[in-house]
N, C-alpha and C positions, 0 to 999 in steps of 0.2 A: 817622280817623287811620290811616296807612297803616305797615305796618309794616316796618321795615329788613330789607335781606338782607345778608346778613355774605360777603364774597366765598370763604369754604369753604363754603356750601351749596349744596346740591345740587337744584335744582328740576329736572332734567332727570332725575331719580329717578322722580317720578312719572311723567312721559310713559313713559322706559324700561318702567315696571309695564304700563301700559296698551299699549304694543306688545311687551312678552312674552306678554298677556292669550293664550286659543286663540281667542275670539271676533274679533283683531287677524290679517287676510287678507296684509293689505300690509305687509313687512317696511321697518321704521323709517320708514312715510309719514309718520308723525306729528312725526320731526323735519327733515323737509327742505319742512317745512308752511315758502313765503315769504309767506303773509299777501296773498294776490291779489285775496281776498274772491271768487273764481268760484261759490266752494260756498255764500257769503252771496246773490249775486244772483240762483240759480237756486233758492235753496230754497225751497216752498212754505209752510214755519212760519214762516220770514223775513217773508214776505210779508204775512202775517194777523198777526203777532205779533211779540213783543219777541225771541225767539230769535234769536242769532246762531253760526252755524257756526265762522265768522272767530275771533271773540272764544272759542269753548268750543275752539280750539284753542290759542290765546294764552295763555290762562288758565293749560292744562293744563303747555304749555312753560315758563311761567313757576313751577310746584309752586303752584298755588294750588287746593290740597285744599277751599278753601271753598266750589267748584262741586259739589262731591257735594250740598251743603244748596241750591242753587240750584231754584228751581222750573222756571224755562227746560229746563233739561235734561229736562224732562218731555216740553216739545210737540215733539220729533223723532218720528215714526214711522214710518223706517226705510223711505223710500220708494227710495235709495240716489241719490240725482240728484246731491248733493253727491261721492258715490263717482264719476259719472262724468263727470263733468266736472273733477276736480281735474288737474292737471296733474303734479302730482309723485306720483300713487299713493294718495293719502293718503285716509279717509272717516272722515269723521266720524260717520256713522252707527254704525260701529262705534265709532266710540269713546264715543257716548254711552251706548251697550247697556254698553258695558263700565262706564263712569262709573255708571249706573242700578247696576249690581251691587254693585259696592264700596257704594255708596249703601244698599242693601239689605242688604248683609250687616253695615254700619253700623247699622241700625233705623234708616234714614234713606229717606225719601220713601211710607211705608208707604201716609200716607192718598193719593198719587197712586195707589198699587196698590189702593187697596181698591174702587175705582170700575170695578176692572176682575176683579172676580171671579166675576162672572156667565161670564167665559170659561174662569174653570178649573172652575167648579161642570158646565160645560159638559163639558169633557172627561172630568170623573170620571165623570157621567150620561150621556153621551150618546158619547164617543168624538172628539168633532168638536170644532171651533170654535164659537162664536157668538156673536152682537151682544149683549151683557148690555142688560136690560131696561129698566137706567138711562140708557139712548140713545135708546129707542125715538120718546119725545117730539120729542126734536130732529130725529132721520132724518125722523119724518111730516112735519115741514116744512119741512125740507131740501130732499127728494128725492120730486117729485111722482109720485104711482103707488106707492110702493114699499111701503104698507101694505097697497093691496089684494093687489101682488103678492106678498108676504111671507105673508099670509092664504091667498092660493088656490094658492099652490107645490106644493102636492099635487095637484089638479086640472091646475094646466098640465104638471108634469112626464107625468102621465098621457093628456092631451093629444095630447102631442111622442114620447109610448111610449118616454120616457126609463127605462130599467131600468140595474143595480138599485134595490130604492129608498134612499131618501135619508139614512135610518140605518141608520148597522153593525150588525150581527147580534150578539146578546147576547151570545156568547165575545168576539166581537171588544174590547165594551165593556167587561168583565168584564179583560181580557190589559193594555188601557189603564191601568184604573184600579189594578189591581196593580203595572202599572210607576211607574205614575207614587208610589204609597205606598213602596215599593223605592225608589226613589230620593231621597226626602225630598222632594219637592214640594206632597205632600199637607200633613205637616207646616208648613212654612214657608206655604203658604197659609192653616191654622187658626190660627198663629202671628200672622200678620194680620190676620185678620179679629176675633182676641181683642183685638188691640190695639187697631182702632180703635170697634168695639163697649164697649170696656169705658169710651172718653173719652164716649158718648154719655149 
């Protein structure tokens, strides 16, 4: 059942939010979005998946807050191809970073973040990024070679007389992981991980 809009509402409230957002580059792209579908038929989630660019801007313009609960808004990864190709300025890519937040700051989408923790455990130990370990199955047969190369990357950087090496220096690690407890990121990540640990 769908439900009525009362012609003094205001659905053009949410979009407004999301291009106030500071992660929103392009001033008002999001409402001179005409529905071209350009950022639909170049997108690579489109193409594997149910996700649609077109439709999570539709949505948005029409205040339909119910995309924060959606799982679609998951498989964008902010490759920006939709950014360049739109014709009016407009990305979606930001807007579903932006969408993921409100979503999060809701306790909403937690268990798609928790699948990706292995990257913040990464940053607090290590300074860097990295592929969390719950990938690793799928990359080995994804992407032929890239176990061995992933195993011997000490060896070939050494090789190539690639310097320096390939982890930060323990201040370095140490200054990271400070900022990032300072800034409440640490928090909101054990926030997560309590959460979805505790449904287990």
């Amino acid at each position: 059942m769908t439900s009525k809009q009362n012609i003094d509402d205001s659905p053009v409230d949410f979009a407004e939010k999301i291009i106030m957002d500071v992660k929103n580059s392009k001033d008002e792209g999001v409402l001179k979005c005409v529905q071209c579908g350009m950022c639909t038929s170049t997108c690579p989630a489109a193409r594997h998946s149910d996700y649609n660019p077109r439709d999570i801007i539709e949505r948005v313009l029409a205040g339909d807050e119910s995309i924060l609960q959606d799982d679609l808004i998951w498989n964008c990864f902010y490759c920006y191809t939709c950014h360049s190709v739109c014709p009016v300025g407009n990305s979606v890519c930001e807007v579903n970073q932006i969408l993921k937040q409100i979503a999060i700051s809701r306790q909403i989408g937690y268990d798609k973040l928790y699948e990706y923790m292995g990257f913040a455990d990464s940053y607090f130990t290590a300074a860097i990024g990295a592929i969390p370990e719950i990938f690793f199955d799928d990359i080995k047969n994804d992407v032929p070679g890239w176990w061995e190369f992933r195993t011997n990357l000490g060896e070939i950087r050494e090789e190539l007389e690639l310097d320096p090496p390939l982890m930060p220096p323990k201040e370095t690690i140490d200054e990271v992981s400070k900022i990032l407890t300072i800034t409440g990121f640490k928090e909101k990540i054990e926030k997560i991980r309590a959460s979805q640990e505790a449904e287990k």
